[in-house]
C-alpha positions in Angstrom: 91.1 96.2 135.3 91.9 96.5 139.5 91.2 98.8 141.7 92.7 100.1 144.8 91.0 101.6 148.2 93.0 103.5 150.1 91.9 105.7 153.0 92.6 109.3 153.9 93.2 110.4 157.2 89.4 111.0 157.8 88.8 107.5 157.6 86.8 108.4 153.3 87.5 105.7 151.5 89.2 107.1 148.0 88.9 104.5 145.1 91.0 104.9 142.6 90.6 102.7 139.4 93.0 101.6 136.1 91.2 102.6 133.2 91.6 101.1 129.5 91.1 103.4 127.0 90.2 102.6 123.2 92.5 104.9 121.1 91.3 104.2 117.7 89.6 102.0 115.3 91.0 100.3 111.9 88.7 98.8 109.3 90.6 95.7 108.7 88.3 95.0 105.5 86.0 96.7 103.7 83.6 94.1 100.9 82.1 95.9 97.9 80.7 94.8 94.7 82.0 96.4 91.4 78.3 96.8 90.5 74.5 95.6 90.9 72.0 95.6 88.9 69.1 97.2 88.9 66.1 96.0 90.8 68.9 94.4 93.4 69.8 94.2 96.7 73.2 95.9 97.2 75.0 94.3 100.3 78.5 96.1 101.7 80.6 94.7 104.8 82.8 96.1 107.0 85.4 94.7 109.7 87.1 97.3 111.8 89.3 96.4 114.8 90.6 97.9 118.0 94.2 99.0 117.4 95.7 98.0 120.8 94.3 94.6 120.8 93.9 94.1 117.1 90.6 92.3 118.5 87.4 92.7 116.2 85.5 95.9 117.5 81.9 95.5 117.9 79.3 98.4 118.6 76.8 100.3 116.6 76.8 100.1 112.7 75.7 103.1 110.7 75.0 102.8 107.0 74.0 105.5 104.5 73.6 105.1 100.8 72.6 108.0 97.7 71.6 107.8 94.2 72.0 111.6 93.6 69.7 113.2 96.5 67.7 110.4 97.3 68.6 107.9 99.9 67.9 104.2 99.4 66.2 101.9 101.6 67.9 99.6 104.3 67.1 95.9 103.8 66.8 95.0 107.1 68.6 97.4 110.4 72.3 96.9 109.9 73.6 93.3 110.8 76.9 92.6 113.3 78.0 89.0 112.8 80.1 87.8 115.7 80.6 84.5 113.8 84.2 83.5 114.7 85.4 83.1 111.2 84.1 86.0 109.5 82.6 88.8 112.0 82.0 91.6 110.4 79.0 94.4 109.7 76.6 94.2 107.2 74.5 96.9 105.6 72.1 96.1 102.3 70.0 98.7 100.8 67.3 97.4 97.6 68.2 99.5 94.5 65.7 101.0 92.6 65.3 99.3 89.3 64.9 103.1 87.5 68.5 103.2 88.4 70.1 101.7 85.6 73.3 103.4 84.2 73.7 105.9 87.4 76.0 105.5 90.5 75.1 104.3 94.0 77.4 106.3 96.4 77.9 106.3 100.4 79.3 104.8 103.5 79.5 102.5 105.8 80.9 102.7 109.6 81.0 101.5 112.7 80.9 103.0 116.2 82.9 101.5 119.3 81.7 103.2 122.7 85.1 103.9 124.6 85.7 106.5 127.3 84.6 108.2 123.9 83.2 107.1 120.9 85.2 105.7 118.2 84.5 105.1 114.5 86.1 103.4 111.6 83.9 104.0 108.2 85.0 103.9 104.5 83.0 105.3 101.3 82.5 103.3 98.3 80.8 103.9 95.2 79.2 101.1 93.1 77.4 101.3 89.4 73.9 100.2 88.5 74.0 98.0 85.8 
């Protein structure tokens, strides 16, 4: 925000600085499908936002999903959308079509660089129809 100089007796120049500090995320919505079929993209979004500003968070999006042990393929590299009526972050992952009848489970987050990093993530499962 401002900053100050002030000045010790041997003429240093001290700066001294107001810091705002990010003290936690809050995933204001969380978008998953009841199910997929087979053979189909599966597409999850997330909206987390900072808790002192209640402003939409934006940073670096991580998405993992399983079917079992084996991890399924990302679309595309995780999506932020900064559109002002809907930001949010989007993962997609293609699922198998030998996956019908069994469970795609994982989660989705997102990381906020602060004095410290921050993140807001939720799990979800979905079935493969």
């Amino acid at each position: 925000r401002g900053e100050q100089v002030s000045v010790v007796g041997d003429r240093t120049p001290v700066w001294s600085y107001e810091l705002e500090i990010l003290r936690d995320l809050i995933v204001k919505s969380f978008n998953v499908p009841k199910s997929v079929k087979a053979g189909k993209v599966l597409t999850v979004n997330i909206t987390a936002v900072r808790d002192d500003t209640g402003a939409v968070a934006t940073g670096r999006v991580n998405c993992l999903a399983k079917i079992g042990k084996k991890t399924l393929r990302l679309v595309n590299p995780p999506l932020v959308a900064a559109a002002a009526v809907k930001p949010s972050a989007t993962c997609s992952w293609v699922v198998p079509k030998t996956a019908k009848g069994k469970k795609v489970s994982g989660v989705v987050s997102l990381t906020a660089e602060s004095l410290h990093p921050l993140v807001a993530g939720k799990q979800f499962s979905v079935k493969v129809k």
